[in-house]
TIDRENDO-90100 format. One record per atom (N, C-alpha, C, O): residue in one letter; z, x, y. Coordinates in steps of 0.05 Angstrom, whole numbers, plus 5000, padded with zeros to 4 digits. Layout:
N
AZXY
...
//
This chain:
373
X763207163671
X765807053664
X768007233674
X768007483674
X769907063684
X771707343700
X773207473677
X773607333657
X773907683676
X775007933664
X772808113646
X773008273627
X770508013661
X769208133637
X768708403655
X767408573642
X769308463678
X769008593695
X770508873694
X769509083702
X773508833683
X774908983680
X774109173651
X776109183637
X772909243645
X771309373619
X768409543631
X766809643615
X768109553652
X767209773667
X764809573672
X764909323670
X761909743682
X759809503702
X758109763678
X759109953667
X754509613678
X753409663679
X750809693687
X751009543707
X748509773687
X746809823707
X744209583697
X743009613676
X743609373714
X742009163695
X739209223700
X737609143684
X738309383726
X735509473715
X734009553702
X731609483700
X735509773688
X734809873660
X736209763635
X735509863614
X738409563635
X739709463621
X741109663592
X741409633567
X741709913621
X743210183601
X746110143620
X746710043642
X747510273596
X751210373612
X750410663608
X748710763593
X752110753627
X752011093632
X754811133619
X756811003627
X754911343595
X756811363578
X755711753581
X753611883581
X759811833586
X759112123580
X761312223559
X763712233557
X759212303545
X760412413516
X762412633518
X761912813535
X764312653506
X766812873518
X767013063484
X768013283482
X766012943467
X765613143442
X763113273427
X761213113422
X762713503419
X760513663415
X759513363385
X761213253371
X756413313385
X756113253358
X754413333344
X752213353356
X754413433307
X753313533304
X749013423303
X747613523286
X748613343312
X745613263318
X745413203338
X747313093350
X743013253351
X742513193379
X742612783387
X742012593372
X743712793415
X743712483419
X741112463424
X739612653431
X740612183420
X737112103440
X738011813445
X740011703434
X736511703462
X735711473472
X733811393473
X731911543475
X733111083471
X730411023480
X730110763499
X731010533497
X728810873515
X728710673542
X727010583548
X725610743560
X725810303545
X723110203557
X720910323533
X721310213512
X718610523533
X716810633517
X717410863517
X716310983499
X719011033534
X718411283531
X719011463500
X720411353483
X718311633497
X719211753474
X721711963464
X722212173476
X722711893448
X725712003445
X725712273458
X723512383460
X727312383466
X727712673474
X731012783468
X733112663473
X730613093452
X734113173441
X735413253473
X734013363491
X738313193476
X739113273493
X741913353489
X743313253471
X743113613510
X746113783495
X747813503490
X747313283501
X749813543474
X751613393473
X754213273503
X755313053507
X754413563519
X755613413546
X754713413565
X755913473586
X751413313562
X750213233581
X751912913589
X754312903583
X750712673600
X750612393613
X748412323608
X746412363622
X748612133576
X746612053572
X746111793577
X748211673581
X743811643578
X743511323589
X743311203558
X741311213544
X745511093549
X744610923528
X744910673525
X746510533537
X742810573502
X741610273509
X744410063508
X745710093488
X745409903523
X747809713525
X748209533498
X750009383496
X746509573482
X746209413461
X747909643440
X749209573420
X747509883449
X749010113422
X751410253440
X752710453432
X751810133464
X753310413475
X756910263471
X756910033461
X758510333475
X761410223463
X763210053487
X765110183497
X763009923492
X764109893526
X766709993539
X769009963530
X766010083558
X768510183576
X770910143564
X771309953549
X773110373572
X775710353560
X776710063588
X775310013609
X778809953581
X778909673605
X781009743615
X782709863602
X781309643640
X783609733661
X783709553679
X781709493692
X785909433684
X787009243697
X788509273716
X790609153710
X788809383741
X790509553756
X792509333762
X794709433769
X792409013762
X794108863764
X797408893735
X799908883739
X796108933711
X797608983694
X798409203690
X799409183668
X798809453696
X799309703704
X801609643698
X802209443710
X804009733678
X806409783672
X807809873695
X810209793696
X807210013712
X808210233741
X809009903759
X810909913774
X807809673756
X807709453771
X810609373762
X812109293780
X811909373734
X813909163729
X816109363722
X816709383698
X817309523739
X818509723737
X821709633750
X824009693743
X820709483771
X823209423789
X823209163797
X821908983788
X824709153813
X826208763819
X827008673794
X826608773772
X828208483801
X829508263782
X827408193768
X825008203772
X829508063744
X827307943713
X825707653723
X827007443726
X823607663726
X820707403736
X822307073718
X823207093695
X822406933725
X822506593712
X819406633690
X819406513668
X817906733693
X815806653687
X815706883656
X815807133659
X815606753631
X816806893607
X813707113599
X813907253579
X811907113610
X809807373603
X809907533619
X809507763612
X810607483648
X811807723671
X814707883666
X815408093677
X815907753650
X818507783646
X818407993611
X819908173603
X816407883601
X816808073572
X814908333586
X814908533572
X813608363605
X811708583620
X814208693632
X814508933630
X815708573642
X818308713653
X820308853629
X822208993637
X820108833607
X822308793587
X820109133575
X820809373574
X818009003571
X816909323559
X816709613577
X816509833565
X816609573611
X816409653619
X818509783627
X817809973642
X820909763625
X823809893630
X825109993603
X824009913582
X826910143603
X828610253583
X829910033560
X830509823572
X830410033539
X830109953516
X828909923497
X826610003496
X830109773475
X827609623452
X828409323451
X830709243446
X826209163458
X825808853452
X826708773417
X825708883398
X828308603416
X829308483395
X828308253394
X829908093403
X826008143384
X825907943375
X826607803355
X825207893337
X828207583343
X828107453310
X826807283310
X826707133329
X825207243284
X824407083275
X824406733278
X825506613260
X823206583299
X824706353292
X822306163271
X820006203264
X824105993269
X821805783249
X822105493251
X820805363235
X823705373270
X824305143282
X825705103305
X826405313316
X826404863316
X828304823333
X829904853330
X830904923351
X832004863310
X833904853297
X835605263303
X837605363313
X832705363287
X832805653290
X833705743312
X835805843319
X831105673326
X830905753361
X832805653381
X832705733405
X834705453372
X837605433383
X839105633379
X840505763395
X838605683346
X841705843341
X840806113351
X842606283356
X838206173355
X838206513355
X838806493399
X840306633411
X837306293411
X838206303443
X841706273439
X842906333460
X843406203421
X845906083429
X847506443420
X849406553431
X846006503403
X847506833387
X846707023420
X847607253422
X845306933437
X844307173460
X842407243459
X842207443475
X839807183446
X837307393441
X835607313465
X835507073469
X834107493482
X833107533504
X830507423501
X829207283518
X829607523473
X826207463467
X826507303430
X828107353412
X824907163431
X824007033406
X821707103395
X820107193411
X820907063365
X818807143351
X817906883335
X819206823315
X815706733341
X814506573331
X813906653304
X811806773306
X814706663279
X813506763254
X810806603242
X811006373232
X808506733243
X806806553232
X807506493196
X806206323183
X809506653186
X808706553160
X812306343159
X812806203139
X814006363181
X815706103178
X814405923195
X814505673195
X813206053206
X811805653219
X811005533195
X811705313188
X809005733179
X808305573159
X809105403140
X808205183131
X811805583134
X813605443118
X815005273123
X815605113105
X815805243145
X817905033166
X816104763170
X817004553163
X814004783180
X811904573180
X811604443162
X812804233156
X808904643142
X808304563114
X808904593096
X807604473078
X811604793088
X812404703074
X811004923045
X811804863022
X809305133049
X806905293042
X807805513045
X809905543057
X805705813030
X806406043034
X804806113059
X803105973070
X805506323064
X803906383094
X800906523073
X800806763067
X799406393067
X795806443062
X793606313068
X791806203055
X794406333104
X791406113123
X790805933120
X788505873120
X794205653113
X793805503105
X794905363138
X794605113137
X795805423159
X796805383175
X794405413200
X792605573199
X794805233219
X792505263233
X792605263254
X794905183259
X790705323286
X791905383306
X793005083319
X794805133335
X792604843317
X793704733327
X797604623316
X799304493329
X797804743287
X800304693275
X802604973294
X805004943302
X800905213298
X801605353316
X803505323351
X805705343362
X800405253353
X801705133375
X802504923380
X802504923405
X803504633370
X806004543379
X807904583363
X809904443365
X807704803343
X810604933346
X812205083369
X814505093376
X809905193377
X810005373410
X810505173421
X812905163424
X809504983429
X810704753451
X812904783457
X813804843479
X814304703429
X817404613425
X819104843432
X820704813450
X818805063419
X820705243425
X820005363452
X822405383459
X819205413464
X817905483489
X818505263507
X818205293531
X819305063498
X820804823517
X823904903523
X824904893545
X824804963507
X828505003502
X829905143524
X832005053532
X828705393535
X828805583550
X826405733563
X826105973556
X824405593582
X822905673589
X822605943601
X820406053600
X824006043609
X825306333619
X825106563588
X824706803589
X825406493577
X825106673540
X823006723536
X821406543530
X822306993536
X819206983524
X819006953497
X820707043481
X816506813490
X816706803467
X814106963452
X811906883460
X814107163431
X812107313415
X811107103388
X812207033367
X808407053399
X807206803374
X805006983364
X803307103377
X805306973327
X803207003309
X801306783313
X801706543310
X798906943321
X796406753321
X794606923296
X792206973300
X795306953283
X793206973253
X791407173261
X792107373273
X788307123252
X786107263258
X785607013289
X783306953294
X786406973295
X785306823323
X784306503319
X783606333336
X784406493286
X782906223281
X779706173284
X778905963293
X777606453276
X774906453287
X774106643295
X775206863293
X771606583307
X770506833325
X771406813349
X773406683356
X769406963367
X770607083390
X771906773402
X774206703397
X770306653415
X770106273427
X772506233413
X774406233429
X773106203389
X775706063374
X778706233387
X780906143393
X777506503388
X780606713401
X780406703426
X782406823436
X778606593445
X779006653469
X781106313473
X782606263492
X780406133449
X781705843451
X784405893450
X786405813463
X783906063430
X787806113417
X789606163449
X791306023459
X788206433459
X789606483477
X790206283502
X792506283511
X788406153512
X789105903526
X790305663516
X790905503533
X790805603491
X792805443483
X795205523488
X796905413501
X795205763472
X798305913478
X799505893492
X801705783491
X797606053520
X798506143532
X799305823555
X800905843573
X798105613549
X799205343573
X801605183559
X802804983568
X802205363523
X805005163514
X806905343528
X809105243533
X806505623536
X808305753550
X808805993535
X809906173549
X808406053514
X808006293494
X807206493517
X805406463533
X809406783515
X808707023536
X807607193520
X807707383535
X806607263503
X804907433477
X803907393447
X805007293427
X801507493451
X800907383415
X800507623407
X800207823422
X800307633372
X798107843365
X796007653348
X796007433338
X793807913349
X791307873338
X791208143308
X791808383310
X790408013288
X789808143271
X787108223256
X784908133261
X787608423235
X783708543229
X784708433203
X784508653192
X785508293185
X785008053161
X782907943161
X782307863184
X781107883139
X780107683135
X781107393149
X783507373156
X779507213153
X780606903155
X781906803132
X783906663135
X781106863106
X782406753087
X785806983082
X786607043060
X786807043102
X789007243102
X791707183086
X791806993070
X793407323091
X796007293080
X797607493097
X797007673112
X800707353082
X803507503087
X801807793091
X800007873076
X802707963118
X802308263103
X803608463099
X803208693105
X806108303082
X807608463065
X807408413043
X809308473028
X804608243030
X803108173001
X802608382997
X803108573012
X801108422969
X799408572965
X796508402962
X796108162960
X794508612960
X791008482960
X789908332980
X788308142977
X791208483010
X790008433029
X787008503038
X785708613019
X785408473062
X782808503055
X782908483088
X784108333104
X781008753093
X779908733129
X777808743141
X775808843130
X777708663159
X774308663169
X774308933189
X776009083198
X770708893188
X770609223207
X772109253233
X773709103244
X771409433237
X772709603265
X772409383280
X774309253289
X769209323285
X768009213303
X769508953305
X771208903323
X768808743280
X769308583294
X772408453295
X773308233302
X773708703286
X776508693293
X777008833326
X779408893329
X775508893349
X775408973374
X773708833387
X772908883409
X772808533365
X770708363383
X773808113385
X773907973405
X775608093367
X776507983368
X779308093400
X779607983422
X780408283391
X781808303422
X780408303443
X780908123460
X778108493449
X775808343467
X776408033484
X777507993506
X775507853466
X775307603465
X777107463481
X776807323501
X780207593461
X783407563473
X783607643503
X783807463520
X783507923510
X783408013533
X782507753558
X783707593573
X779407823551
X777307653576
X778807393579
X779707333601
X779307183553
X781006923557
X782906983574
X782506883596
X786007193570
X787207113585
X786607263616
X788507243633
X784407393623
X784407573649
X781907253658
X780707253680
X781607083642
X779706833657
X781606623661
X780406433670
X784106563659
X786406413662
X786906463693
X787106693702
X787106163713
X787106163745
X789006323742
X790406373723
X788906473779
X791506523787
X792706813775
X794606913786
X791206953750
X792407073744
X794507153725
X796807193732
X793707183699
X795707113683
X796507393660
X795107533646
X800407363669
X801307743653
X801407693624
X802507863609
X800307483614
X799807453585
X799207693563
X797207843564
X801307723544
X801508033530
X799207983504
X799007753495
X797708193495
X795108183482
X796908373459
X798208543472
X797308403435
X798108463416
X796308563400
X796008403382
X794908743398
X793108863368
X794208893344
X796109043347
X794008803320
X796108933298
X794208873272
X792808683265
X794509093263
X792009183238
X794309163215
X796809173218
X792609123190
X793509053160
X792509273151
X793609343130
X790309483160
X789709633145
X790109863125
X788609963107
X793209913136
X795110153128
X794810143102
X794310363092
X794909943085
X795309893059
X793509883042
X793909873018
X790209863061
X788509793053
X785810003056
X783909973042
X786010273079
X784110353080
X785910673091
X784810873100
X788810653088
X790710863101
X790710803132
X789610663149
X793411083126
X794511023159
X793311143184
X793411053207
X792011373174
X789811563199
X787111263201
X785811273222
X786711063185
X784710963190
X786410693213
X785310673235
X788510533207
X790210483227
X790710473251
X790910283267
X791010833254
X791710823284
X789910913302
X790210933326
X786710983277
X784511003302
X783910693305
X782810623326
X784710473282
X784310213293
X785410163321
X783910113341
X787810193322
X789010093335
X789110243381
X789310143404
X788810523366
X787410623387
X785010473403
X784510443427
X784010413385
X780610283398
X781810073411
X781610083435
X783309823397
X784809643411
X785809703434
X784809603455
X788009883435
X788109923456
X786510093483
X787610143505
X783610153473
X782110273504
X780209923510
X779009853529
X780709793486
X779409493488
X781409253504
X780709023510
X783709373508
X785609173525
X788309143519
X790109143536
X788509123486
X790809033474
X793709263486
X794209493482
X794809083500
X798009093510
X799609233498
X800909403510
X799809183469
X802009343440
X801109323415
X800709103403
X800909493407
X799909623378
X802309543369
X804509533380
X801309493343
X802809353311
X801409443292
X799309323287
X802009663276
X801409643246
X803409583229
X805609693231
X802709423214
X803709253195
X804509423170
X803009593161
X806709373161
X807409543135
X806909853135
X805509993121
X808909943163
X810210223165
X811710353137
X814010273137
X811410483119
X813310503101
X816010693102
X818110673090
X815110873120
X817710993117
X818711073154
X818010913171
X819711223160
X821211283190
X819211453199
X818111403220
X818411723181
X816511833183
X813111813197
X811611963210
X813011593188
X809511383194
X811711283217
X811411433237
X812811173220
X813211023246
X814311183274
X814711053295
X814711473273
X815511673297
X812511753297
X811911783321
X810311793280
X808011783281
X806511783293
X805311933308
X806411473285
X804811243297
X805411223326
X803411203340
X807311223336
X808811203361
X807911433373
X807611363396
X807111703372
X807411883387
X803511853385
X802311893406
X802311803370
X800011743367
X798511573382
X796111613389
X800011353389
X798611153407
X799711153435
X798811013452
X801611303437
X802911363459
X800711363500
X798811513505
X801411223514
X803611133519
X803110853508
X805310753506
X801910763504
X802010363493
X804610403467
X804710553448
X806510213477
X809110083462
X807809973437
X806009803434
X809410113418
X808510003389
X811509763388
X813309743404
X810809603358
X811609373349
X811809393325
X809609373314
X814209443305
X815409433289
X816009223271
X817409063285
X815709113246
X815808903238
X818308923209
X817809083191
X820608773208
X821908913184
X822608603176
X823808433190
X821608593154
X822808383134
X824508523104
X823608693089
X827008403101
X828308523080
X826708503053
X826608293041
X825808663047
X824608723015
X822008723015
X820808672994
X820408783041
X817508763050
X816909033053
X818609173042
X814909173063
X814109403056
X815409653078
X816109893076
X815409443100
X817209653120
X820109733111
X821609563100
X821010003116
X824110013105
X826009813129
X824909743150
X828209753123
X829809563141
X831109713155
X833409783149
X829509793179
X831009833202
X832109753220
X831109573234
X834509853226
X836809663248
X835309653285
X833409793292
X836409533297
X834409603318
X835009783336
X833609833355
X838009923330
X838210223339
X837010503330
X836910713341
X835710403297
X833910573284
X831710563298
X831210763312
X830210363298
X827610343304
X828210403340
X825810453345
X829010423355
X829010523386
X829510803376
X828210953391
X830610923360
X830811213364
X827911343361
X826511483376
X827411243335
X823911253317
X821511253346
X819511403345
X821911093368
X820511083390
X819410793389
X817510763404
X820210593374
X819010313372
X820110223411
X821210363428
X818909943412
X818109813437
X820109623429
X822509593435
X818009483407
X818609193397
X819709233375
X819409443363
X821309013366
X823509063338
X823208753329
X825008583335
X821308703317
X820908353301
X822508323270
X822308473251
X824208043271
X826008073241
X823807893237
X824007733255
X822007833225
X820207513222
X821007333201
X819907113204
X822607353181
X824107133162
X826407153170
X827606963159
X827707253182
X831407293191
X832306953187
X834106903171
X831106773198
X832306533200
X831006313174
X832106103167
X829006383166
X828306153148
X827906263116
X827106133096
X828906573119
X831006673096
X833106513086
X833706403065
X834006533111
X837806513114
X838406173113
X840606063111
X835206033117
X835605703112
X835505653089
X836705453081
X833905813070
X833705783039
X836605863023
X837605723005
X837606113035
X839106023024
X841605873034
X843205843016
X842505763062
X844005523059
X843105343055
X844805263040
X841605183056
X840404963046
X840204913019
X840704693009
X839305153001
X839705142980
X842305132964
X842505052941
X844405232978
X847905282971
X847905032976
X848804902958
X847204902995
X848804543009
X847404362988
X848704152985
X845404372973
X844304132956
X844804182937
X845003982922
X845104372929
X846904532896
X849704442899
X850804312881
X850704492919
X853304402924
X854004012926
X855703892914
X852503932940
X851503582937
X851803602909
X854003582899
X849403632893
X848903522868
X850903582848
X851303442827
X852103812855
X853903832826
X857403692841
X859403642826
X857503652870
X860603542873
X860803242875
X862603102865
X858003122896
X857302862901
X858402832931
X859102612937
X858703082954
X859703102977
X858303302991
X857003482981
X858603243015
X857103463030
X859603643044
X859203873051
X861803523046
X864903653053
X863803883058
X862203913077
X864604083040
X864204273037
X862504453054
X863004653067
X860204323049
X858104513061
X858104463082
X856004553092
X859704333100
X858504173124
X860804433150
X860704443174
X862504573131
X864404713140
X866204603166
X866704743185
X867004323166
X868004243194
X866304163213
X866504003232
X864504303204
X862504123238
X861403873231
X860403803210
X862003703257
X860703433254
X859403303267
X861603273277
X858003203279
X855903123288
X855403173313
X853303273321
X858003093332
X857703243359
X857303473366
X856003533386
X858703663347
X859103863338
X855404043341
X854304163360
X854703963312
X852004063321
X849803923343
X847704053348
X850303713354
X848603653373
X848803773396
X847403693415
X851004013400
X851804133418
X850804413413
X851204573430
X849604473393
X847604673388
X844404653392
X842504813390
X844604433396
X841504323403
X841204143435
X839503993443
X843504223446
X843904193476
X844803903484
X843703823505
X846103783476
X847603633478
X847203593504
X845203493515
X850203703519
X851203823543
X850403733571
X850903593591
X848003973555
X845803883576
X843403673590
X841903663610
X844003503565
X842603263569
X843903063578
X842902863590
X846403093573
X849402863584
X848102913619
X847302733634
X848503253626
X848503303645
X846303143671
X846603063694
X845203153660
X842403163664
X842802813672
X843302693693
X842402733648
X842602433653
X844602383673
X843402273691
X847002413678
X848902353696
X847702393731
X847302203746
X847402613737
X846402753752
X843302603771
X842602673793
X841902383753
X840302323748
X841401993756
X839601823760
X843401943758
X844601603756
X844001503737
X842901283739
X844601623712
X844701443686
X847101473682
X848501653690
X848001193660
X850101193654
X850701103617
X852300953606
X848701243610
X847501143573
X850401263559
X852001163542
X850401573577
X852201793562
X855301853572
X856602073571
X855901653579
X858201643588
X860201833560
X861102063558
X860301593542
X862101743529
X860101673497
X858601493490
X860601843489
X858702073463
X861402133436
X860802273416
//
């Protein structure tokens, strides 16, 4: 399967990888190959061990090489373009979106990159708390939609635990990645997961939290043609097993493929200059929701701290609860929407959801529906 290549070769006559140990351990290693009988050998010898126990190659992609998206102009194409965005000077600002509605107002405010929130999709959709009640296909045609608006925007989409095993995450990523979505992350939650800025979260092992980026990787390095699709690792574990256990997660992720490390629920500035100098050079990803476990950092904080990525993930379907909730409080107790409607009227907002451009379009086109609006 192509990419499986990039994770180093091994030798299929003896159906061993040649792995050389770079740390003293305390017991001798052995192997066993075919019948022969175990034998102790020094620790930095090159030992042959069986492909079934040995760890696979750290993976390297010389096409995705950061040194590659250094220069020229910003790509049309929104996963070459966020590879361009991590790879030059700044920090990526993503907000939160959680509809069309959102993802107008945050492209009309200037924002370069968007953040798919898996727990406002949830809510925006269904209507639900974000606890794996949302599924990959409610996902992605939310991705459709917003990823339609401004094809040029990359967009950062929560894909959960992947929706499955490996087969289910290698799906995720080829959905995604053909609604046009330029990055996901992958998480070590249980399937039955949650918000993880809950408490009584729950993770699975190392393993098959590195079977799951694995998975991610090979999908998008098996996509024709070539595809700069960003692979996201991001662990819950901080809260759950500590932070030294974390960032050897996340380490492993990254010699397994993953693009940008995310741990989830940084608590103070301290853990996050850390973490950053720890996983270094892979760009970490910052997550701040107001009253969630990360402190609320501005995103000139978090660039000083050494963050990449700077995600608000409720910023907008916060901020809908509470207008929405002021506008029907306001209905029910006046019997008007006056008020809440602040002047704007219908043209008004249809010109936030591109109006304009569809007059345009149609005209341009020899229609004549939209003459006058």
């Amino acid at each position: 399967m192509p990419g499986l290549d990039l994770f180093g070769t091994s030798n299929p006559a003896n159906g061993a990888t040649v792995v050389e140990t770079s740390q003293p351990t305390p017991a001798p290693v052995v192997v066993v190959e075919e019948k022969h009988e175990p034998e102790p050998a020094p620790a930095s010898e090159v030992i042959p061990v069986p492909r079934s126990l040995a760890a696979p190659a750290a993976y390297y992609n010389p096409r995705l090489d950061p040194k590659n998206f250094l220069e020229g102009p910003l790509s049309w194409n929104p996963a070459t373009r966020l590879r361009q965005m991590l790879a030059r000077p700044g920090i990526v600002v993503a907000p939160g979106i959680c509809d069309g509605i959102s993802a107008r107002c945050a492209l009309e405010a200037g924002f370069d990159c968007l953040y798919q929130s898996g727990a406002a999709t949830t809510a925006s959709r269904l209507g639900q708390p974000d606890l794996a009640i949302a599924t990959l296909n409610d996902f992605v045609q939310s991705a459709q939609m917003v990823c339609s608006l401004d094809p040029t925007v990359p967009v950062i989409a929560d894909a959960d635990t992947g929706f499955g095993g490996p087969a289910m995450v290698a799906r995720t990523v080829t959905q995604y990645a053909r609604a046009g979505v330029a990055a996901l992350h992958i998480e070590d939650q249980v399937q039955t997961k949650r918000c993880g800025h809950l408490l009584g979260k729950q993770v699975v092992s190392r393993e098959e939290f590195l079977t799951r980026i694995r998975a991610a990787v090979i999908a998008r390095d098996s996509i024709p043609g070539g595809s700069d699709f960003v692979i996201i690792g991001r662990t819950d574990s901080a809260q759950v097993l500590g932070m030294e256990e974390a960032v050897t997660r996340l380490k492993l992720a990254a010699a397994a493929g993953a693009d940008v490390c995310f741990i989830e629920g940084v608590r103070s500035a301290e853990l996050l200059t850390a973490t950053v100098e720890a996983l270094a050079p892979k760009p970490v990803l910052v997550n701040v929701i107001s009253g969630g476990l990360t402190p609320s950092f501005t995103t000139q904080e978090a660039e000083a701290l050494g963050a990449k990525i700077i995600i608000f993930s409720l910023v907008s379907c916060v901020a809908a609860v509470h207008g929405i909730r002021a506008a029907m409080q306001s209905l029910k107790k006046t019997g008007t929407d006056f008020t809440s409607a602040r002047g704007m009227d219908p043209k008004a907002f249809f010109e936030v959801m591109g109006l304009s451009e569809i007059i345009k379009l149609d005209a341009q086109a020899g229609g004549k529906a939209f003459e006058v609006v």
